[in-house]
matplotlib code that plots the C-alpha trace (Angstrom):
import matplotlib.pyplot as plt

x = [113.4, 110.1, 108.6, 108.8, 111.2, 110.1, 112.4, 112.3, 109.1, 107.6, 106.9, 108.0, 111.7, 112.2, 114.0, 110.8, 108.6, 110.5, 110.8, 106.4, 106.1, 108.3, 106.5, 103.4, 102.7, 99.9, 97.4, 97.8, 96.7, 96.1, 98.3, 100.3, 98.7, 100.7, 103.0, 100.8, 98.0, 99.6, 100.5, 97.3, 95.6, 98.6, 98.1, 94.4, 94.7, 97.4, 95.0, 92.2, 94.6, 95.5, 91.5, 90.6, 93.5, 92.6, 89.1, 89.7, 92.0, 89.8, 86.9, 89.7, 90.1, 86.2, 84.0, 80.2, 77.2, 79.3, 81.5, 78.3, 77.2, 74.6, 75.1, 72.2, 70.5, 70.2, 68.2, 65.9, 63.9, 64.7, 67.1, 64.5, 64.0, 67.4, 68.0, 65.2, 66.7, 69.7, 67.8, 66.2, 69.3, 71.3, 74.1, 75.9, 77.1, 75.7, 77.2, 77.1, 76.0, 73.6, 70.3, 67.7, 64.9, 66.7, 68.9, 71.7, 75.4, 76.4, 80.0, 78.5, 76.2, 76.2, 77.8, 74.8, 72.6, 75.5, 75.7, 71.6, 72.3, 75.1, 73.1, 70.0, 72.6, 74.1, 71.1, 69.6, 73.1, 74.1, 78.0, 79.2, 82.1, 82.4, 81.8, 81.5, 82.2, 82.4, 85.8, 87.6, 84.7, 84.9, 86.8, 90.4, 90.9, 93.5, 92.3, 90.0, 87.5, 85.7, 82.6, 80.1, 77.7, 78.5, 78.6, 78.2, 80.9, 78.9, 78.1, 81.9, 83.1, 80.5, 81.4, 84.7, 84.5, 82.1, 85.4, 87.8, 86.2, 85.3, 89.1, 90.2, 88.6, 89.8, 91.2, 88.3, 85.9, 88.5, 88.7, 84.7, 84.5, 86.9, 85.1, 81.9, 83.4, 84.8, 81.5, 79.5, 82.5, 83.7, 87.6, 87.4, 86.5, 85.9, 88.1, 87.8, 90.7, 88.9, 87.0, 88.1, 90.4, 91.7, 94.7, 94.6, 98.0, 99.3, 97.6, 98.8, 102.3, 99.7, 97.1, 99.8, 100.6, 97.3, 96.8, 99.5, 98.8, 95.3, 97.1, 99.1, 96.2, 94.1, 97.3, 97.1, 93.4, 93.6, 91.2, 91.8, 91.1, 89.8, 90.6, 87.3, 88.1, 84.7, 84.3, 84.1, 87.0, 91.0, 91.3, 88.8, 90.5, 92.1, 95.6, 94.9, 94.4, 97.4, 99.4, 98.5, 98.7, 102.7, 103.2, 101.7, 103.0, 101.2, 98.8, 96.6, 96.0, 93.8, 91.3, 87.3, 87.4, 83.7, 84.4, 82.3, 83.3, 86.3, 84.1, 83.7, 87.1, 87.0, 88.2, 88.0, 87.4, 87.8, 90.3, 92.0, 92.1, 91.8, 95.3, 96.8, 95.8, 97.8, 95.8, 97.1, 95.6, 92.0, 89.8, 86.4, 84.6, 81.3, 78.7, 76.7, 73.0, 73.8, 76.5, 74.7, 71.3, 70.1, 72.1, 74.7, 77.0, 76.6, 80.3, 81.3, 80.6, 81.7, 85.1, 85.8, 85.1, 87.4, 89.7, 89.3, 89.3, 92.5, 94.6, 94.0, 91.5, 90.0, 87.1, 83.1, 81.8, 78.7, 75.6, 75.5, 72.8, 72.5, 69.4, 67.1, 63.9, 60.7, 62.2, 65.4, 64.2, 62.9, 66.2, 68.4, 66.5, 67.1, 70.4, 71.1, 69.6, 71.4, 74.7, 73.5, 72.8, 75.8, 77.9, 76.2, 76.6, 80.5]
y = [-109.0, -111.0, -112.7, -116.3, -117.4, -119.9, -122.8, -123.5, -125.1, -122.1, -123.9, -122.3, -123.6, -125.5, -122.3, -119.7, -122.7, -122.7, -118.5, -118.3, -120.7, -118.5, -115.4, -116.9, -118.8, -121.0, -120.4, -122.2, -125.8, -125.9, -127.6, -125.4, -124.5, -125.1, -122.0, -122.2, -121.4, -118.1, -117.0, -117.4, -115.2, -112.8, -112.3, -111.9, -109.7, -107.8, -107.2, -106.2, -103.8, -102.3, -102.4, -100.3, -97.7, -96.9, -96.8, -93.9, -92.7, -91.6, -91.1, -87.9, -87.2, -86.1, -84.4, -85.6, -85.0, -86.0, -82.5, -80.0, -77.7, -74.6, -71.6, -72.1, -68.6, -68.6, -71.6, -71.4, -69.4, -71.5, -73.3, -76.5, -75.3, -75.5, -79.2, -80.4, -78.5, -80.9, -83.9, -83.1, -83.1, -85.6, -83.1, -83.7, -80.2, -77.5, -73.6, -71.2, -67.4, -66.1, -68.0, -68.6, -66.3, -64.4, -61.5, -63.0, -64.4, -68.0, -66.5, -64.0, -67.0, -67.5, -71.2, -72.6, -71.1, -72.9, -76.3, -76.3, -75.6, -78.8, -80.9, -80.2, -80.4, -83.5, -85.3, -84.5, -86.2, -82.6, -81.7, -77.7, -77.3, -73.9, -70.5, -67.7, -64.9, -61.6, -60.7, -57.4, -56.8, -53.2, -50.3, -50.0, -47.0, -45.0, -46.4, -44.3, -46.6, -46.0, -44.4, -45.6, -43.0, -39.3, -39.1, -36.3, -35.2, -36.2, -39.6, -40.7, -39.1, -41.7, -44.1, -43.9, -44.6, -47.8, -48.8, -48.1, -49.5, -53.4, -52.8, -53.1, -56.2, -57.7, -60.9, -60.8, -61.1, -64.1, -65.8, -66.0, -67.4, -69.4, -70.9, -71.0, -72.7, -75.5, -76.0, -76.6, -78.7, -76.7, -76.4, -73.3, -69.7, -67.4, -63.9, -60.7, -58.1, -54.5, -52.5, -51.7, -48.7, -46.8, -48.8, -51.6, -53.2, -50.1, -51.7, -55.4, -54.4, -53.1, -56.2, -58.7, -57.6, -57.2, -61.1, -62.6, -63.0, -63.7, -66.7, -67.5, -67.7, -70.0, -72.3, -72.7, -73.7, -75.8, -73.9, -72.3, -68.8, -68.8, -65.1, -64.9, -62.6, -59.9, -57.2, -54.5, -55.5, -55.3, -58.7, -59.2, -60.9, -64.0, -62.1, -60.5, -63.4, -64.9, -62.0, -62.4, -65.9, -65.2, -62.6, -65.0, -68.4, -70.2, -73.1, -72.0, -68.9, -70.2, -68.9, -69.5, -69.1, -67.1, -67.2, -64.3, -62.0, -61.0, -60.6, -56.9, -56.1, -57.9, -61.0, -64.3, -66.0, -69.7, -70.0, -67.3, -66.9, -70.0, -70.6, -67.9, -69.1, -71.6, -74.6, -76.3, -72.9, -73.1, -74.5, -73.8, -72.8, -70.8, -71.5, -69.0, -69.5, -67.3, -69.3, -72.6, -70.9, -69.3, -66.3, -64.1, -65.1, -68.9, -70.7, -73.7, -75.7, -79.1, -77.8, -76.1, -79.3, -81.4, -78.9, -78.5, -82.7, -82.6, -80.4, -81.9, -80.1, -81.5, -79.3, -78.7, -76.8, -74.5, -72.8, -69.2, -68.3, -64.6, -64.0, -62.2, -61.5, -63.6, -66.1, -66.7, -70.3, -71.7, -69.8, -72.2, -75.4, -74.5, -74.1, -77.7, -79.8, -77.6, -78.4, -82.3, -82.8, -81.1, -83.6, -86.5, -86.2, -85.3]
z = [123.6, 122.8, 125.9, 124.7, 122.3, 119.3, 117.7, 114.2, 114.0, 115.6, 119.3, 122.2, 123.4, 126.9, 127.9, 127.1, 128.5, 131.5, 131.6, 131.2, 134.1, 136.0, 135.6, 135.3, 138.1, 138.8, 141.9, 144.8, 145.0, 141.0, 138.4, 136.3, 132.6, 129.8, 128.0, 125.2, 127.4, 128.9, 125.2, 124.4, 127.3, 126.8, 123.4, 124.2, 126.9, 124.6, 121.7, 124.1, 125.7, 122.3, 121.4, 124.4, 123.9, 120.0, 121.4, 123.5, 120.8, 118.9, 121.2, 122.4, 118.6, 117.9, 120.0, 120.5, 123.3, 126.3, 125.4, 124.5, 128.0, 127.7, 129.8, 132.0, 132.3, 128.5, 127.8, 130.9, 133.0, 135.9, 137.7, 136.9, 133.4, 133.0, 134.4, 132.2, 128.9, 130.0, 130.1, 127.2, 124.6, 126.8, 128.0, 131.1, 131.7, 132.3, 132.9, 135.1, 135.4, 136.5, 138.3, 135.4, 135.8, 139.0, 139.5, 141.6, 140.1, 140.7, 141.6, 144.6, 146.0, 149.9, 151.0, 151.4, 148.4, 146.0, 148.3, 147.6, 143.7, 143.5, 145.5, 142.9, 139.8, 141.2, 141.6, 138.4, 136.7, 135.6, 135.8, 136.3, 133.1, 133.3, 136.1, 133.9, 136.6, 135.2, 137.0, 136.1, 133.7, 134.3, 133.7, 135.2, 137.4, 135.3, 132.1, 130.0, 128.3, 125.2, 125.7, 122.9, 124.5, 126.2, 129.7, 132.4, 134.7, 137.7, 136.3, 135.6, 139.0, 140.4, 137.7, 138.2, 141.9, 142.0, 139.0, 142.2, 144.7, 142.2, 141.4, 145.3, 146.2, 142.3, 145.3, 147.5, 144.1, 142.5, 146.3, 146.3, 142.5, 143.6, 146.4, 144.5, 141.8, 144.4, 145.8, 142.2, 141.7, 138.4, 137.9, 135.7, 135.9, 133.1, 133.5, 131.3, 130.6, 131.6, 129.5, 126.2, 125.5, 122.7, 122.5, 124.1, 123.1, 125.7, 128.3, 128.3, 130.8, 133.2, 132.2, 133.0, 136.7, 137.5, 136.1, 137.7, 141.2, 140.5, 138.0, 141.1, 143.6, 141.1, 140.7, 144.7, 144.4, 141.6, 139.3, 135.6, 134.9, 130.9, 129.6, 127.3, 124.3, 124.5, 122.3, 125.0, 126.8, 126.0, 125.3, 121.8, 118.9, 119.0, 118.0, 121.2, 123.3, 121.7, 122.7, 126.3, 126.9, 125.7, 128.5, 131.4, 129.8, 133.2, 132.4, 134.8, 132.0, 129.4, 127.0, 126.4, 122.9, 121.6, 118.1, 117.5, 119.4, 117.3, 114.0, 115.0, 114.5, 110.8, 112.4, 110.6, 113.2, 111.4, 110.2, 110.7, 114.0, 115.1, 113.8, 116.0, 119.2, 121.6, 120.9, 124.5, 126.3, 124.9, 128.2, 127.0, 123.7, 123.4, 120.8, 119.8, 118.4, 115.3, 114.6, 114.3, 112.8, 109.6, 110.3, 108.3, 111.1, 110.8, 110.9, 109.6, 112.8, 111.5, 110.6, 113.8, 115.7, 113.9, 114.5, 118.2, 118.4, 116.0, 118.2, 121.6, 122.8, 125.5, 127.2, 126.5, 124.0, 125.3, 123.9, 124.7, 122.6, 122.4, 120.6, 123.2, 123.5, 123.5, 121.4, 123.4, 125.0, 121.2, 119.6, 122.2, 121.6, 118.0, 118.4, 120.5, 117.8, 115.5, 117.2, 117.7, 113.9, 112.9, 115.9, 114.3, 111.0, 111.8]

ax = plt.figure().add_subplot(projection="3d")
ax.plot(x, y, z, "-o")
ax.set_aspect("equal")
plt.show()
């Protein structure tokens, strides 16, 4: 039923008259405005309403600077270096791995080492999307991985026991991301699935236990754990990745999507495998520099966002840009405009 009723002559009835005076009422001590003056600023008010919603319609349906982060130890050689590469392109994120031009891990930070680094990120306008830990990036005790070089008894007897003892305190590791993560004020934690074995589709029973109190613990504190399909590990295709996220159906499994990292198992990784994943489960999406530059590996970037913006996805998209050596800082700042220009002419 419409608000306010109209006669034939299209004016509002005594009844409707009557009925916007009601639920309109005038302020204290002033004389009441006419209807027409309440259809008026409701049909104003109405189209504004409507304006503002299509607005951020579409705003959620492409994705532009505001959604573009930079793992910060590949684009700096400082923690300052860093901020200023942020500044520089206009991002507001930032991740996080290890310190910029240090040896330590965001992830295995003392308290008040990590309250220094938020206070310094915070003031600087610089958001944390993304923790990418390296949890259960190792081999699983029980679990023969494959070995791309040979290796001496004595070396996997002590190999095998430094795997052991990382495997043990798997909670104690997760429990101090965890708390690093809620200090740099970053709801998501990137996960790995063990390194690689023969056949890895063997493993996934055993995976899924393993997961599924660390799933539970990260649902208690609020935080995502983004299974990151990596060549070496169990979990490298986006079949795979698809595979797991149907054993442990919890939203609080999700995937960081590196769309190379599949390519070498022959992957297509756009849009091949794109189409296979769970589009609701993708958290995070790395970008790497031979993707975006004059590389054999370059992807159709443009594509891939409108895809991501098309089927709801909702988190940052960030430069991991892989190309080491000397030329690692001018390879990333190649790579952001890269990304930019391709955003902007989207």
């Amino acid at each position: 039923m419409s608000l306010c009723a109209k006669n034939a002559a299209g004016v509002p009835s005594d009844a409707s008259q009557r009925a916007l005076s009601t639920r309109l009422p005038a302020l204290p001590g002033t004389p009441l405005a006419p209807p027409e003056y309440h259809l008026r600023v409701i049909t104003r008010r109405g189209l504004l309403a409507a304006a503002l919603a299509a607005g951020r319609l579409q705003a959620a349906k492409r994705i532009d600077r505001s959604r573009i982060s930079a793992i910060s130890d590949e684009i700096a050689r400082s923690p300052a270096g860093a901020i200023a590469f942020a500044k520089q392109y206009g991002l507001q994120w930032l991740e996080l791995r290890g310190v910029p031009g240090g040896k330590a891990a965001y992830e295995s930070m003392p308290d008040a080492e990590l309250q220094a680094a938020a206070k310094e990120f915070a003031a600087n306008g610089i958001r944390i999307s993304y923790l990418d830990a390296s949890l259960l990036k190792f081999p699983l005790p029980g679990a023969e991985p494959v070995r791309r070089k040979p290796e001496s008894e004595e070396a996997r007897k002590k190999r095998q026991a430094r795997d052991a003892a990382q495997f043990e305190r798997r909670m104690d590791d997760l429990r101090q991301a965890i708390r690093a993560a809620h200090i740099l004020g970053a709801d998501k934690i990137r996960i790995f699935t063990f390194s690689r074995v023969e056949e890895p589709a063997k493993l996934l029973p055993r995976l899924v236990k393993i997961l599924e109190p660390m799933v539970a613990l990260a649902a208690k504190e609020k935080v995502y754990l983004l299974v990151e399909n990596e060549g070496s590990c169990n979990v490298a295709t986006c079949a795979e990745l698809a595979a797991l996220m149907k054993l442990v159906p919890s939203k609080w499994l999700g995937i960081n999507w590196d769309t190379l990292n599949g390519t070498a198992f022959k992957e297509v990784p756009f849009p091949d495998g794109y189409r296979l994943l769970p589009k609701k489960r993708i958290g995070n999406v790395h970008i790497k520099g031979r993707a975006v530059l004059d590389y054999p590996q370059r992807e159709d970037w443009r594509a891939i966002f409108k895809a991501l913006a098309s089927d709801g996805f909702r988190g940052c998209c960030g430069l991991e840009t892989h190309i080491f050596g000397e030329t690692q800082i001018e390879a990333s700042h190649a790579s952001m405009k890269e990304i930019l220009r391709i955003l902007e002419a989207a």
